[in-house]
N, C-alpha and C positions, 0 to 999 in steps of 0.2 A: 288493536286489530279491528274492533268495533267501527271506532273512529276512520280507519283507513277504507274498511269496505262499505260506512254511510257516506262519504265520501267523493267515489268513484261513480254513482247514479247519480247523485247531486251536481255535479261538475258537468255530466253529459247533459240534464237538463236542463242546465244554466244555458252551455251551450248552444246548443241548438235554438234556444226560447230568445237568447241575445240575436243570432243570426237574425233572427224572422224580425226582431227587432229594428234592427239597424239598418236590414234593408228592405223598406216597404214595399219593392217593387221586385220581390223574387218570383219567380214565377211559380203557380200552382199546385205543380206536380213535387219541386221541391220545397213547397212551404209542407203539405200535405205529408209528405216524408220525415222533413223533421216535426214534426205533431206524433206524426207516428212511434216514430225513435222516443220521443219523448214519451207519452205515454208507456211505451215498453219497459222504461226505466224508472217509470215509476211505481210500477208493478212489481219492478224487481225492490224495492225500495220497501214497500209496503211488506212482499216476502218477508226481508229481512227485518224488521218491525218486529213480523209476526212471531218469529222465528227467536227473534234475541226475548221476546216478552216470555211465551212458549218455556226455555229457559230460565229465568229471571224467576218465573213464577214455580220452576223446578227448584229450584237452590234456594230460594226465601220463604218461600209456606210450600213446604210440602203438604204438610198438617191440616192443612185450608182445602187438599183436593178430594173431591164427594167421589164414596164409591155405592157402584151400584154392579150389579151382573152384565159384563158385557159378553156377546155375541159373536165371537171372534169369526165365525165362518160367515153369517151376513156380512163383518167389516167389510173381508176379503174378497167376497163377491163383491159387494157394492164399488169397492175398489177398483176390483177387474172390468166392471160394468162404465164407471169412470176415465179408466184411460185406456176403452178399446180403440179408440181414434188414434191415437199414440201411439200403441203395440203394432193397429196395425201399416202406418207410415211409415215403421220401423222392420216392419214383416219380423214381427216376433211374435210367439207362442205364449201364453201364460197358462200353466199346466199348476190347478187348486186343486191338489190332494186332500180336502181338507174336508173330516169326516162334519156332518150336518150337527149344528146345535153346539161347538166348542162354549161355554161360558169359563169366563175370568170373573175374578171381582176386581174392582179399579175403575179409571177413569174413561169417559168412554174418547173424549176427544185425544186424549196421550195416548191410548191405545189404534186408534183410528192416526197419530202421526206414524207411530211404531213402522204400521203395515203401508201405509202411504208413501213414507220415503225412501225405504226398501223399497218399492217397485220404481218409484220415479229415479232411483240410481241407477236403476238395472236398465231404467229404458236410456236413462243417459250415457250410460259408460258403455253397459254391456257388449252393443255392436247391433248390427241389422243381421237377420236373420238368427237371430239366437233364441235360446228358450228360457224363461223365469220358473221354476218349479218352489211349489210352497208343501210343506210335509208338515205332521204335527202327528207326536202321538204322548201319550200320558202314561206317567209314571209316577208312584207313590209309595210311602211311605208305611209299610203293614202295622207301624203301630202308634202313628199318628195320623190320622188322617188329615188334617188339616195341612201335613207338609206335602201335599199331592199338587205337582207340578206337570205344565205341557211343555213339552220340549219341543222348539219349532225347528225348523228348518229352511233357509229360505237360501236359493242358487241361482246361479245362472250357468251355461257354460258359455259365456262371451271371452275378452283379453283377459282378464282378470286383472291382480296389482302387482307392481315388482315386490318383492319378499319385504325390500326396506322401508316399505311404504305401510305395511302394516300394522305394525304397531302404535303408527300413529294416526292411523285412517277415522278415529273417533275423536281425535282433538277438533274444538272447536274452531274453524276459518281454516283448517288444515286441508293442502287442495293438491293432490298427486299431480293435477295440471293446472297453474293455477288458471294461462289463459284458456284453454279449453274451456273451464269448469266455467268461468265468470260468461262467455258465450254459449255456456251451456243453459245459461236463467238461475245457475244454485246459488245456493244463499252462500254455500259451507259449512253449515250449521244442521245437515237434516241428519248426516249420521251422530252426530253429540245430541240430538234431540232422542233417535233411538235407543242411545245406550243410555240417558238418565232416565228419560221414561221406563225403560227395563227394570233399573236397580230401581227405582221408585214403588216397582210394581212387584221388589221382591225376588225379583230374577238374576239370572246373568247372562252373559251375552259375548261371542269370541267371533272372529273372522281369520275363515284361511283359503287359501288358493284351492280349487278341486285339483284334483291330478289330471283329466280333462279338458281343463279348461273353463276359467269363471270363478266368482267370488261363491264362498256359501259360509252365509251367517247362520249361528247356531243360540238360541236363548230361547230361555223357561219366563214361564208364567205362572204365578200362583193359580192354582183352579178354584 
């Protein structure tokens, strides 16, 4: 799988890099395109780099990752504050329920993919004009306090997935469309990033269709 989606960027900018190649005298406007094409694909390239490492470094040292008090309701804004451009080309809503000062302990960058690829799915699949809504509240343990967990909440009401599609919607390179998804820029790897980061973090983490309309993921956090 690896092999087949480094692969598929690599190929297009061979491609294009041979065209400009071969013929010196293309003119401007489509040299300037395939530059562009190419660049684009290499970014998607770099993604999935980032994304298989991301991984890699999940499943081999866990042990190796530094925890410290992260901030979950800064993430989430800084988030929201990251892809308002995006929301709103998409004329969508992102509704942060998310009371001031949530801290976790963990990692900060796994926890910043957590909330990062959950919104950029929601801007991808969801649909235009739909709403992303993030909820969290906390619950604990009366006689351990150390097992006090946040239980998040993250939805959308956009298409959502067909039913058979769900159980495997956290395999990693697993793609409900796959042409869609790949002219969507995804790697395939953002929700496998969410769900190891989760269990890494001590949580767990499910997906099911609203009755509504839309996806809504549900996962805890150690506090």
């Amino acid at each position: 799988n690896i092999a087949h989606e480094l692969k598929t960027p690599v190929a297009s900018i061979q491609g294009y890099l041979e065209t400009i190649l071969e013929n010196p005298n293309i003119n401007d406007a489509t040299r300037e395109q395939f530059l562009q094409r190419s660049y684009a694909q290499s970014q998607r390239l770099t993604s999935l780099l980032q994304d298989i490492s991301t991984l890699n470094r999940m499943d081999d040292a866990p042990e190796m990752m530094s925890e410290e008090n992260v901030n979950i309701s800064e993430i989430v804004s800084n988030i929201q504050k990251e892809t308002a451009l995006q929301l709103q080309r998409k004329e969508m809503t992102f509704c942060n329920h998310l009371q001031p000062n949530i801290v976790v302990r963990g990692s900060t960058s796994l926890l910043y993919s957590v909330f990062r690829n959950l919104t950029d799915n929601a801007i991808a699949y969801a649909g235009v004009g739909t709403t992303i809504t993030i909820n969290a509240e906390l619950s604990s343990n009366k006689m351990f306090d150390d097992h006090r967990k946040w239980h998040f909440t993250f939805s959308d009401n956009g298409v959502g997935v067909a039913p058979e599609h769900l159980p495997r919607i956290f395999e990693r390179f697993y793609r409900v469309d796959k042409g869609r998804s790949r002219k969507m820029g995804g790697t395939g790897l953002g929700l496998a990033i969410v769900k190891n980061a989760v269990l890494l973090h001590g949580g767990t983490i499910s997906v099911h269709n609203n009755e509504q309309g839309g996806l809504c993921f549900e996962f805890t956090l150690r506090a």
